[in-house]
C-alpha positions, 0 to 999 in steps of 0.5 A, a space after each residue: 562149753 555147756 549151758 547151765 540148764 545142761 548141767 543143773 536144774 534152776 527154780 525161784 527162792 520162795 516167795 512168801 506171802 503176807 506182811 509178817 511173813 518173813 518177820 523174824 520170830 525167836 520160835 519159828 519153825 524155819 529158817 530164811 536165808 537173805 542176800 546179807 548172809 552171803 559174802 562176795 567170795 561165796 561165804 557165809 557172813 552169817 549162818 545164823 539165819 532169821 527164824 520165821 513162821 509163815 501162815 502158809 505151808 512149805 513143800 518138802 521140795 522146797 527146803 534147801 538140800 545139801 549141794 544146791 547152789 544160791 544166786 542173787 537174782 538183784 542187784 549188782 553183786 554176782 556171788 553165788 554160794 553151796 549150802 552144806 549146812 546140817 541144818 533143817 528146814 532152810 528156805 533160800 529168799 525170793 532174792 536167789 535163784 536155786 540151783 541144783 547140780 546134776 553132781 555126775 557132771 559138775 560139782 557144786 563147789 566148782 559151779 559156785 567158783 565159776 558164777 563168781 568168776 569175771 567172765 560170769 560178771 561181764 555177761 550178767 552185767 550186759 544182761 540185768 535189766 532195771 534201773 532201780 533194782 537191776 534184775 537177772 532173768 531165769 532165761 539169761 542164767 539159765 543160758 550161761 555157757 561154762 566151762 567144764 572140765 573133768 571132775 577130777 580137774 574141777 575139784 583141784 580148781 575149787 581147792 585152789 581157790 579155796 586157798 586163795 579166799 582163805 590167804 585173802 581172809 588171813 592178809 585182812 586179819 595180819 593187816 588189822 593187827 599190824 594197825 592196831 599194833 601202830 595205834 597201840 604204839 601211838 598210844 604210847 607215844 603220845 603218853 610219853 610224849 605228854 610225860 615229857 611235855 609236863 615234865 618239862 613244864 615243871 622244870 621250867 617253873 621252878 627255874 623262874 622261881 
């Protein structure tokens, strides 16, 4: 086991000053991307993120980079994702924690699964402070032990549950149509139904006839 700050650097999202600074605007120059757009399993929700045009200046160190790692710092969901957009100009929220594998040691992808995991919830969930808006500190992520195994063994992990988030994402979609396929059924039912019933209904007003 390794302690996160082993193996990565962390830093804050940015904080945006300014009441329309994160107000989206159809020609801003940068994107935002917001806790909404991350799934629970580490997808994108949506990867269209706001376009927004803050007054201040933003450091080049501080767009997104192809295998940082984003993590909610609120709330109660522990969910982590790797940006791997070709996308320029993206800026992670003060709402994530942004993290920066050191990829000789740990694969991104592999970091993510593991700050998803149930071990990582139980210990993030004894240590969020705040009633309202519960809160992470940098500290308590920074002092997350992981397991680390080879990179060879970590890649085989990340595409076993690659597997595993893309059969749960097919039995969701086989579900929704076995229910609109039964519902299409009662449809027809019903019509036929109601066919019978008017049918019947005519035929007992003639015979009183």
């Amino acid at each position: 086991m390794v302690q996160l700050d082993s193996i990565a650097s962390i830093r804050m999202g940015l904080t945006l000053r300014g009441r329309d600074a994160t107000r989206s605007v159809a020609s801003g120059s940068y994107r935002l991307v917001r806790i909404g757009n991350v799934s629970q399993d580490g997808t994108w929700l949506n990867e269209e993120f706001s376009c927004i045009e803050p007054s201040e200046n933003i450091r080049e160190d501080q767009f997104l980079q192809d295998g940082d790692v984003l993590f909610p710092n609120r709330g109660n969901r522990t969910t982590a994702i790797v940006f791997r957009l070709v996308m320029p100009q993206v800026i992670a929220g003060a709402q994530f924690f942004v993290l920066r594998p050191d990829q000789s040691k740990v694969l991104p992808e592999y970091l993510a699964w593991f700050l998803r995991t149930e071990e990582a919830a139980r210990y993030f969930d004894e240590r969020r402070k705040g009633t309202y808006v519960p809160i992470i500190q940098r500290s308590d992520l920074a002092g997350l032990k992981i397991a680390l195994p080879s990179l060879d063994k970590q890649r085989k992990i990340v595409d076993v549950d690659a597997l595993a988030v893309e059969a749960c994402g097919l039995t969701l979609q086989i579900a929704a149509l076995e229910r609109k396929l039964v519902n299409a059924q009662l449809v027809e039912a019903t019509k036929k139904q109601e066919h019978t019933d008017r049918h019947g209904q005519t035929r007992k007003d003639k015979d009183s006839l």
